[in-house]
Every structure is written in structure tokens, then in C-alpha cells.
N, C-alpha and C positions, 0 to 999 in steps of 0.2 A: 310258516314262512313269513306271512304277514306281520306277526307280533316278533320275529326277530328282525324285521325292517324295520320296524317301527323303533323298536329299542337301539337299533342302531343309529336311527337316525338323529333321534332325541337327543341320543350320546356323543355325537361327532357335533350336535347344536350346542349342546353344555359346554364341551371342552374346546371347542370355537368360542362362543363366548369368553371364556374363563382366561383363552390364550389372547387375546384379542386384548382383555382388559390390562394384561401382565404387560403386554409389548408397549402398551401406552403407558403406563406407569412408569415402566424401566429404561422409556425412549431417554437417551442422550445422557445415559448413568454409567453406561459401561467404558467410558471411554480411558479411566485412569485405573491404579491398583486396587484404590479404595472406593470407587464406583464399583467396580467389576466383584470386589472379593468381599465387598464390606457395604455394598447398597449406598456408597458414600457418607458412611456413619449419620446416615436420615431417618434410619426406620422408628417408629413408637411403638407405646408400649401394644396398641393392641394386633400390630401385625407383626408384631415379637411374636405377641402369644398367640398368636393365630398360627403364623408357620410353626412354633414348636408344638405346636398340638399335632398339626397334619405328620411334621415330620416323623413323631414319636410313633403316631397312632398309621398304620399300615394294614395293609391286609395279612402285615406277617401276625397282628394282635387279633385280627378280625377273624382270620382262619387258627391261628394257635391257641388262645385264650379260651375259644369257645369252645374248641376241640375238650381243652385240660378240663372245662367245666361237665362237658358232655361224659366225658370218661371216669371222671373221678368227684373234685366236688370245688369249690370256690378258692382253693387254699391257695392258688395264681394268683389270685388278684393280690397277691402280697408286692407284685413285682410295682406295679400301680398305684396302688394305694399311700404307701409308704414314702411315695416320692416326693413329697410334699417335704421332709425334711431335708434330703438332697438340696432342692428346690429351695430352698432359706437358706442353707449354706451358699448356694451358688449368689443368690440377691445378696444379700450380707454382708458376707464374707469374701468370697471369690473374687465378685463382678468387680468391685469399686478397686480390687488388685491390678485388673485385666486395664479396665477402662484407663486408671490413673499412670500406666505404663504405656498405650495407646497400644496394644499389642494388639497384630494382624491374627495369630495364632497360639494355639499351647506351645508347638515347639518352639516356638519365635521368646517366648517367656521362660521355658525354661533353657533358651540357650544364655540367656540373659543371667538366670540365676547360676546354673553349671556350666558350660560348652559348649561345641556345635556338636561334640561328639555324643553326648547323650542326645541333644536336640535329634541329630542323626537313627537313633536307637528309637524314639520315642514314634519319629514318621515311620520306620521301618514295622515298627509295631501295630500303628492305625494301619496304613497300607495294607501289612498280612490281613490283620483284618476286616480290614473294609473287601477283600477280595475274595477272600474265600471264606468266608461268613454272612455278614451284613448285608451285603448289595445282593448276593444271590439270594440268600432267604426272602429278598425284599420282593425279588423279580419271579421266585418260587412260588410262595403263595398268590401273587398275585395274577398268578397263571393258574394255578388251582382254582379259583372263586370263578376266572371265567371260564376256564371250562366245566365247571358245574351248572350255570348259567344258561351255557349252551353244547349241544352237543357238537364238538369241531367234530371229531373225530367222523363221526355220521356223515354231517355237513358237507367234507372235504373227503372224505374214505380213505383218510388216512390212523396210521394208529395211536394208540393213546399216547405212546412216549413222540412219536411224531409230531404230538396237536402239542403237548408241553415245549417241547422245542422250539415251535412255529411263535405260540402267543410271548412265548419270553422275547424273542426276537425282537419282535411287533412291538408290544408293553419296551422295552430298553432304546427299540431305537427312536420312541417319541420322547418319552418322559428325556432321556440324552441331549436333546434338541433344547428342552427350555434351561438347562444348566450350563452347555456347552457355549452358548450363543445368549443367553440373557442375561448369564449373571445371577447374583446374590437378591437385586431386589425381586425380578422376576419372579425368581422362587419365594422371596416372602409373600410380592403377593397372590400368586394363584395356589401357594398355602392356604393363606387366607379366608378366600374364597372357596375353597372346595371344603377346607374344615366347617365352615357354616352348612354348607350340603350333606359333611358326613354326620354333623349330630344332630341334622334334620331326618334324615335317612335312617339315621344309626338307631332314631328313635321309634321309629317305624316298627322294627322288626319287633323288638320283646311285644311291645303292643299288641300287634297282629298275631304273635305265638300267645296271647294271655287268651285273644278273643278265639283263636282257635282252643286251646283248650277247655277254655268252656263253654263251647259249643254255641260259639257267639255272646254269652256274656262275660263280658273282662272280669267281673269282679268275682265268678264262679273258679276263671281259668288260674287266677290270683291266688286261691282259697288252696285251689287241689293241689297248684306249685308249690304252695309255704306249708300243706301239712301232709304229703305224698311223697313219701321220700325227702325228708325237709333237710335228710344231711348234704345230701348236693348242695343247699345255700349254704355252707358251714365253711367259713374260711381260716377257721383255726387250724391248719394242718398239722394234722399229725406224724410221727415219723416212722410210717404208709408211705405219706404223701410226698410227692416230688418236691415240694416247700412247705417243709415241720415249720409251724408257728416259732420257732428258737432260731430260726434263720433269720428271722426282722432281727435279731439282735446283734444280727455278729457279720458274714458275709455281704448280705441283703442291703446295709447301710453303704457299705464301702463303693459297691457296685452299682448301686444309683447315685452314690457322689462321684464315680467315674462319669456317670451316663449325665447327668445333669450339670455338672459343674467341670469338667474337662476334656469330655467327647468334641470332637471340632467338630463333627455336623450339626450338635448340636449350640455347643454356644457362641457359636459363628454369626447367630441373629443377632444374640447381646451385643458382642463384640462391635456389632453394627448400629447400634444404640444412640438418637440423637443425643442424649445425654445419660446423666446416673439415673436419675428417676424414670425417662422410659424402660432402662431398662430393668429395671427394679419392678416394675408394673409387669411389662413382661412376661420376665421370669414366674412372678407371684401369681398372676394370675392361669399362667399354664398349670400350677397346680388344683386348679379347682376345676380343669379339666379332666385330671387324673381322677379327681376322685367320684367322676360319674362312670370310668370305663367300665366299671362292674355292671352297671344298667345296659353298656351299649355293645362290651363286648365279652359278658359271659352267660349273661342274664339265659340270651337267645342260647349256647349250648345246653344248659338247663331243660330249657324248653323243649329243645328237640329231643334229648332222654325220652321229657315224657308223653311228646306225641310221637314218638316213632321207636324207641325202646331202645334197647342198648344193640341192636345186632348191626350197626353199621359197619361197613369194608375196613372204613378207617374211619379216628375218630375225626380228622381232620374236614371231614366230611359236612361235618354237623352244621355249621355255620352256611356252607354253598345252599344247600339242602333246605333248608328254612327258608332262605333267600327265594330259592325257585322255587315252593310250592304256595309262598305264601302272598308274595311281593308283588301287588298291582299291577300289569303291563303298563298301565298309565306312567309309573313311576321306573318303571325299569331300565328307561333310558339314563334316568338323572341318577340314580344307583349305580347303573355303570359306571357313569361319567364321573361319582364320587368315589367309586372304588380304585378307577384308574389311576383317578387324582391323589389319593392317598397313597398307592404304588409308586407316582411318578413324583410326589413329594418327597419319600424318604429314597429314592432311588436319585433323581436328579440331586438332591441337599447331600448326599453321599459323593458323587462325583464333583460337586462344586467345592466341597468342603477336601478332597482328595487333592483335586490341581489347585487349592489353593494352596496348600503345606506343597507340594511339589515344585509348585511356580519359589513360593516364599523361604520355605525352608531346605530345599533340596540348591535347583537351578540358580537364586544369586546366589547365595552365601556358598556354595561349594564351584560355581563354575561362572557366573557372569553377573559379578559384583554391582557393575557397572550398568545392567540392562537396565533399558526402559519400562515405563507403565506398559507399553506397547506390545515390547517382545515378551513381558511378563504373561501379559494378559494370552498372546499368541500360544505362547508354549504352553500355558495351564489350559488352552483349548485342543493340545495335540496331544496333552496325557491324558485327560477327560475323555479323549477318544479311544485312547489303546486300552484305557481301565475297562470304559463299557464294554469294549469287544471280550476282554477276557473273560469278564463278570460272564457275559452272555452264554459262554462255554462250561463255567460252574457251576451256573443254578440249576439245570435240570439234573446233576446229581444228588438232587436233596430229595429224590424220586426214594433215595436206597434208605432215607434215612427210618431207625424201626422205632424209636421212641416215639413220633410227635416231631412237627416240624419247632414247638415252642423249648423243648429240651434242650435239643439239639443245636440250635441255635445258643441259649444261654450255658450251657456248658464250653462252648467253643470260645463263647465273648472271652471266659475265666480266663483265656493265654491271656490278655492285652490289658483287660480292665483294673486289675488289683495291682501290677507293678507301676503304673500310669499314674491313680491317686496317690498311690505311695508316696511316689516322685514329689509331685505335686504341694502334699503337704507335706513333705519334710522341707522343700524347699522353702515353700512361704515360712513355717514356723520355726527351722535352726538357720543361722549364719555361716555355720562354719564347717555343715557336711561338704565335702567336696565332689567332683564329676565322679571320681571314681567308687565311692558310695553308691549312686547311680546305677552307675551300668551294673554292678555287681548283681544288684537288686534284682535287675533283668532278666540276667543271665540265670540266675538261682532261680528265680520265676519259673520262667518259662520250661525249665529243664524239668524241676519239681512239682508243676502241677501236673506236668503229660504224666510223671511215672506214677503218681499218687491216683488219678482219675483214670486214666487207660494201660501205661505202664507195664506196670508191677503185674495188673493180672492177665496183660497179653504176652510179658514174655518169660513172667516167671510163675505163673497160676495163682498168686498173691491179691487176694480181691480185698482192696478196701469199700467196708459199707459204709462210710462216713460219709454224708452229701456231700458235696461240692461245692456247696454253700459255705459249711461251716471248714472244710476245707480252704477257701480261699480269705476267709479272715486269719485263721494261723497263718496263713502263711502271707497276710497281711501285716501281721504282727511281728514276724520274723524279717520281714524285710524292713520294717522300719527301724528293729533292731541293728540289723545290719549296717545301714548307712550311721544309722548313729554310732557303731564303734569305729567305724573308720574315719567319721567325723573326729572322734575323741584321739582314734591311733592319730593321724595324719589331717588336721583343722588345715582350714584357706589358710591363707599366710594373710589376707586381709579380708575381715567380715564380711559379708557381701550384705549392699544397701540398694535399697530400691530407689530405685531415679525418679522422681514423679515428672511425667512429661505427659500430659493429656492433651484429647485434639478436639474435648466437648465438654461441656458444662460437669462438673463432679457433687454438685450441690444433690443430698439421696432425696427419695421420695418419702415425703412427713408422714405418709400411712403406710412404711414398710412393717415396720415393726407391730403393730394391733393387725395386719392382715397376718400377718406370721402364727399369731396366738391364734388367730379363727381358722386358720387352714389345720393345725396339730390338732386342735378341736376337733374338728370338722372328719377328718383322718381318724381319730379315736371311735368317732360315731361310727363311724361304716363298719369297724368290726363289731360295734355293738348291733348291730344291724344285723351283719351278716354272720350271725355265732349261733352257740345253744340255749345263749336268755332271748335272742332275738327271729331271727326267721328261721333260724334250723334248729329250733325249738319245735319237738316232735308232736306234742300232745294238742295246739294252737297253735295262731298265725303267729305267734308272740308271747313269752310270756309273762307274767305278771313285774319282773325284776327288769323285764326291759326299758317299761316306763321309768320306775327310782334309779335306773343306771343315766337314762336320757337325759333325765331333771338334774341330776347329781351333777353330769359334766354341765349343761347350760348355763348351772349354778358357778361352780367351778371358773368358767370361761369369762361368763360376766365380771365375777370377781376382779380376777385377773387384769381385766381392760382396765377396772375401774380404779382400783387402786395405781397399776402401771402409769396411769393418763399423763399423770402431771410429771414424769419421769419422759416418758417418752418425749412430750413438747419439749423439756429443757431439751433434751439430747439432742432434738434436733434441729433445735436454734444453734445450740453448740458448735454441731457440727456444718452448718448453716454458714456460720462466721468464720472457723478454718478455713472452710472451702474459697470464701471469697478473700478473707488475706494470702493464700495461698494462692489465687488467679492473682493475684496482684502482683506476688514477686514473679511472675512467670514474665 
């Protein structure tokens, strides 16, 4: 009882602190549209990339990730890893679209390009899923980790599904408070700050399972990981595995350019971007966060295999588990407090990003044209409200779920995520697809992935074994089909052109493009790393081909920078000088 005072108390001192810094920061920001939904387009690039780290990174990754690794073997980290090219599409490409349109939101952008009626179609699609997917997995697992932590159930003599009920409650109605009532900067910054706690914390643990395993020395515990079962590090998956290595090629891409480059919770930070180059920083730099989560959130399911075996209840287990046998009381308090905080970042960044498309794109443009910063901001805090409560009522049914809570989760996103980018880029890239190209896409979608993934063999015994993955690229492919013939049947009757109307600096950042080549680099290592020349190389820690593969790409990458150099400066003088004749005629 002492040591769970003690953790408690640490933890309500953390996330006082944490809350305390946010209210100061966000004092006197919320008072207009673009205070409240957009941080007052002030934020830079490093509490961009601070909140999209927290946001991304949850205990839905902390307890799923570890689980997949504990069960099976690294072949997840493809969801992670890989995001680094999303990630330069969204810098790139995307961002300078978004900013130089001054768009509040996606749907606000593609109403611009098609209607309100797709714009309508598109919140209808985040909403489903932000409500019975996203926000509850968020509030799911994040009730799982504490009651591994702790025993509620003991505690209170209430019972298991009773103590899940309680803590989601509890976890939804704080993390609610700092979204509802502070706004957009708020939440970037006690993003911010908690993500510095989680990959201080996050780093803790592989550590502490290396020195448990080898029985106090690290580099013994290190030895028997990488050649004891060394295909657990092996993230080439095969198609066994719930992500076959042939899925970075085809589904995998499309679905982290959903997630990185047109999710509103998540590029709501951009959007809020003092200028181009913050947020170009940002974005780029959140990638180099991605490509440690294998150290911080699979490493440890690994670990637990092989101190505790495979005979776990579940495997979702594995991560709490670790946590509690190995995790300093000293430090338990500030672990909480960064676990909550990673729950209440992508849980709050969820509902702020929800009443923001509701305020913006539902309530003026369909019902009060004419409303204020005031009444906007008012009503985005009374749907923030009815969202959480409902969310609160969904997430303890992820109790039932039998794959893994990280499956389940990503086969669900498949309704929303593939017809979204779809949209998306057909819109930036033809003139003359019309709205009704759009919705079709939708509709086809949505119809066709349920019968193809659950379907077919729940009402006709029809089982497709094709992942879902590679699933959702055809039928990525099909829809962009589609809109393209109906582009060709029935074109605009006039091209549609982008308006350039920005409300911040559009001048990019001169080291976008050489950080782009070091992150794809960077990205290619890790499955050199994590393969069969590298750590899940059976016979040694390593072997011998993993060095000439290492050298090969360092070689390679240098190249690259070096000859690119004096391309890139011109480009971005080039671009340099647009920008500022182009402030000019503004």
C-alpha cells in the first residue's frame, strides 16, 4: 500500500506539473477559431513534432506492438517503420497544399476541391471512426496497462470487467478536460512534455529486461536475445504473419499516407504551423521518432518471451507485465504519469480534432454560416462532450476482442483510411474528377471491404485468405479508377484551381529535402537490422553480410547528399524567390 501511494502520488505531481505548464502556455490562445482549433497558427517545428510523436505513440502501441512481438515476431514494426515515407509526402507534398490554401481542416479542403457533399461524406467517415475504433482503443489499452500496474480489481473488490469500466471512465474524463477547455495549443504542449517522459521511460524498460536477462549483466541479456530464438527479431514477415513483408509494398503505403498526411488528428499540428518550414521540421522530424519505436515498443515484448515464456492469458499481457516486475517504484510514479499522458494525448488530440470538423465543417457551413469565433468554439466544446461520453460506453467492448487488441484496431481503420487518400489524391493530382467520382469511391468502399474481410464468410462461408492489407491497395486502385472514369464520363464543366490564400510565411525549410534522403536511409537500416543478415541471424549476434550491407547503404546515402547538394541549394533559392513574389502580389 505504501509503494502504491507513493506511485500515486508522484503521478498526480507529474501530471500537475505537465497540466500547470499547458494552462500557461495556452493562457489567452483560445479565444478565437484559430486560437482554439489551430494554437493560433504559432506552434514550431519542435512541438509539431513533440505532439505527433505523443499523439501517434499511445498505450494502444505500448500494449499492441509488444503483444505482436511477444506472440509472433517484429514483422509490426512495419506499421512504424515505414512511415518515414508517408511522412515526406505529407512535408513535401501535402503540407505546402494545406498551408498555402490556409485550410482549418481535410474536409474544409476537399470541399473546396469537390462539395460540401463529399466534405459531408468524408467527417461522416472520421466520426464512424474516430467513435467506434480509434478513441476507444485509445482509452482500451490504456486501462489495460493500469490495471496490470495495479490490482483495482483487489483494491476495490470489484471485478475485472467492473475495474475496466471504472479506469476508462477515470483515464476519459481527465485526458477530456485538457481538449474540451484548452484547446489545440494545450494539447501540443503537454504533448510535448510527456513525449520527452515517454522515451525517457520507454527507454527504461528494454534496458531493465536486457539486465534481467542476463542475470544482471546487459551485454550477456543482449547476447541470449539476438541468438535464442533470434527469429522473434525478424521483421521480414512472412505470409504466417499478420504483416507479410509484400504489404510495405502495396496496402501499408497508402494507409500511413492516410495516417500521416490526412488524418485530422493528426495533421491538425501542421495545419497550426507558424510557417512552412516549421512545419516541415515537424513533420520530418517525427519521423526519426518512428524509427526508434522498435527499441521502445517491441523490443520489451521480445523480452518478456524470453523471461517468462510463452504461456501468457493474453498476449497483450506482455508489455503491463514487464512494466510491473521490473520497473523501479522510484520511477513508477513518473511511468504512470507518462502512460496517462500518452492515453490522454491521443485520446484528448482525438476529440479536439473531432469538434474541430464538427464546429468547421458540419455546424457553419450546414446550419450557422454566420456564427461566431465564440459560438464556434462553444458548440466544438458541447460535441467534445457527447463524443467522450459515447466513446466511454465502446471501449470496454474491445474486452471481446480475440485477435490482439493491435489487429483489431487496424483492420477496422481499413473502412475510412483507403477511400480518404483516395479522395485526397485524386483531388490534388486531376482537375476535372467531379463530387460525384467521390462519393461513389465511398460507397464502393465501404460496402466492399466489409464483404471481402468479414462478409462473404460470415454470411455466405466464403473465406478470403488475402490479408487486408493487400486487400485494401486493390481496392485502392479500383477506386481511383473509378473516379477517374467518371472524371472522363462527366469532367467539371470548369477545371478546378487552387486559390493560393495563406495566413503564414510559405517560404520551405532549406534542409527538407537532405533530411528526406537520411530518414529513407535510416528506414532501410532498421530492417537491415532487424532481418536474417542482421539480428535474427540465427548462428551470431550478426552476420557477417550485415556489416557490407551497413557500409553499402552509408556509402550509397553519402553519395546521394553529395552529388544532390548543389541541386538542392538552387531549388531552394528558387523556390525561395516564388514565395516572396508571390507574398508580394498578396
Amino acid at each position: 500500500m505504501n509503494s502504491i501511494a507513493f506511485t500515486l502520488i508522484t503521478c498526480v505531481f507529474f501530471m500537475g506539473l505537465v497540466g500547470w505548464i499547458s494552462y500557461r502556455k495556452a493562457k489567452g490562445q483560445v479565444n478565437d477559431s484559430d486560437g482554439y482549433f489551430l494554437a493560433g497558427r504559432g506552434l514550431t517545428g519542435g512541438f509539431i513534432a513533440g505532439s505527433l510523436l505523443l499523439t501517434n505513440l499511445s498505450a494502444e502501441q505500448l500494449i499492441g506492438l509488444n503483444g505482436q512481438a511477444y506472440s509472433a515476431n517484429l514483422s509490426n514494426m512495419a506499421w512504424e517503420v515505414t512511415a518515414p515515407i508517408a511522412v515526406i509526402i505529407m512535408a513535401l507534398v501535402l503540407l505546402p497544399k494545406y498551408l498555402g490554401g490556409a485550410f482549418s481542416t481535410l474536409p474544409e479542403f476537399l470541399s473546396t476541391r469537390f462539395d460540401d457533399g463529399v466534405r459531408r461524406y468524408i467527417v461522416l467517415l472520421f466520426m464512424l471512426g474516430y467513435v467506434f475504433v480509434t478513441i476507444p482503443s485509445v482509452l482500451y489499452s490504456g486501462a489495460l496497462a493500469v490495471l496490470k500496474l495495479f490490482d483495482v480489481p483487489g483494491l476495490l473488490g470489484i471485478s475485472y470487467e467492473s475495474s475496466i469500466w471504472l479506469v476508462i471512465w477515470i483515464i476519459g474524463i481527465i485526458g477530456a478536460i485538457y481538449a474540451i477547455f484548452g484547446g489545440l495549443k494545450a494539447v501540443a504542449v503537454s504533448d510535448t512534455l510527456n513525449g520527452i517522459g515517454l522515451l525517457v521511460i520507454g527507454l527504461m524498460i528494454p534496458i531493465l529486461g536486457l539486465f534481467a536477462l542476463g542475470d544482471g549483466n546487459f551485454f550477456e541479456g543482449f547476447k541470449t536475445m539476438t541468438t535464442d530464438n533470434a527469429d522473434k527479431l525478424n521483421a521480414i514477415g512472412s505470409s504466417e504473419d499478420s504483416v507479410p513483408f509484400s504489404t510495405i509494398f502495396t496496402g501499408m503505403i497508402f494507409m500511413n499516407m492516410f495516417y500521416w498526411g490526412t488524418n485530422q488528428y493528426v495533421i491538425q499540428r501542421a495545419l497550426g504551423a507558424k510557417n512552412l518550414a516549421e512545419g516541415q521540421k515537424g513533420v520530418l522530424f517525427s519521423g526519426f521518432y518512428k524509427l526508434i519505436v522498435p527499441i521502445l515498443m517491441m523490443i520489451p515484448g521480445v523480452l518478456a518471451f524470453h523471461l517468462y515464456g510463452s504461456g501468457m492469458q493474453t498476449m497483450d499481457l506482455a508489455y503491463p507485465t514487464m512494466v510491473s516486475n521490473l520497473m523501479p517504484t522510484i520511477f513508477s510514479g513518473l511511468f504512470l504519469a507518462v502512460l496517462l499522458g500518452a492515453v490522454f494525448s491521443s485520446f484528448n488530440s482525438l476529440l479536439n480534432s473531432a469538434a474541430t470538423m464538427f464546429a468547421l465543417d458540419i455546424y457553419k457551413p450546414g446550419f450557422r454560416p454566420e456564427a461566431s469565433d465564440q459560438q464556434l468554439v462553444r458548440v466544438s466544446k458541447f460535441f467534445g462532450t457527447i463524443l467522450a461520453l459515447v466513446s466511454f460506453f465502446i471501449a470496454p467492448l474491445l474486452m471481446n476482442a480475440p485477435e490482439g487488441l493491435w489487429n483489431i484496431i487496424r483492420q477496422f481503420t481499413g473502412f475510412f483510411n483507403i477511400p480518404i487518400i483516395a479522395i485526397v489524391l485524386i483531388g490534388i493530382a486531376s482537375k476535372f474528377v467531379p463530387p460525384l467520382g467521390a462519393k461513389i469511391a465511398v460507397i464502393f468502399h465501404v460496402v466492399t471491404y466489409y464483404m471481402l474481410v468479414w462478409g462473404l464468410d460470415q454470411l455466405f462461408g466464403i473465406e478470403i485468405t488475402m490479408n487486408f492489407i493487400h486487400i485494401s491497395a486493390i481496392l485502392f486502385v479500383i477506386e481511383i479508377a473509378i473516379m477517374l472514369v467518371v472524371g472522363y464520363i462527366r469532367p467539371l464543366a470548369t477545371p478546378y484551381s487552387v486559390k493560393y490564400s495563406p495566413k503564414v510565411d510559405m517560404v520551405p525549410w532549406k534542409y527538407a529535402l537532405p533530411t528526406a534522403v537520411l530518414l529513407v536511409s535510416l528506414m532501410i537500416f532498421a530492417y537491415i537490422v532487424f532481418s536474417p543478415i542482421g539480428l535474427a541471424y540465427p548462428n551470431a549476434i550478426v552476420s557477417n553480410r550485415f556489416w557490407m550491407a551497413s557500409a553499402g547503404l552509408a556509402a550509397i546515402t553519402v553519395a546521394i547528399l553529395m552529388i544532390a547538394k548543389k541541386n538542392w541549394e538552387k531549388k531552394y533559392a528558387s523556390l525561395q524567390e516564388d514565395q516572396l513574389k508571390k507574398a508580394g502580389n498578396l
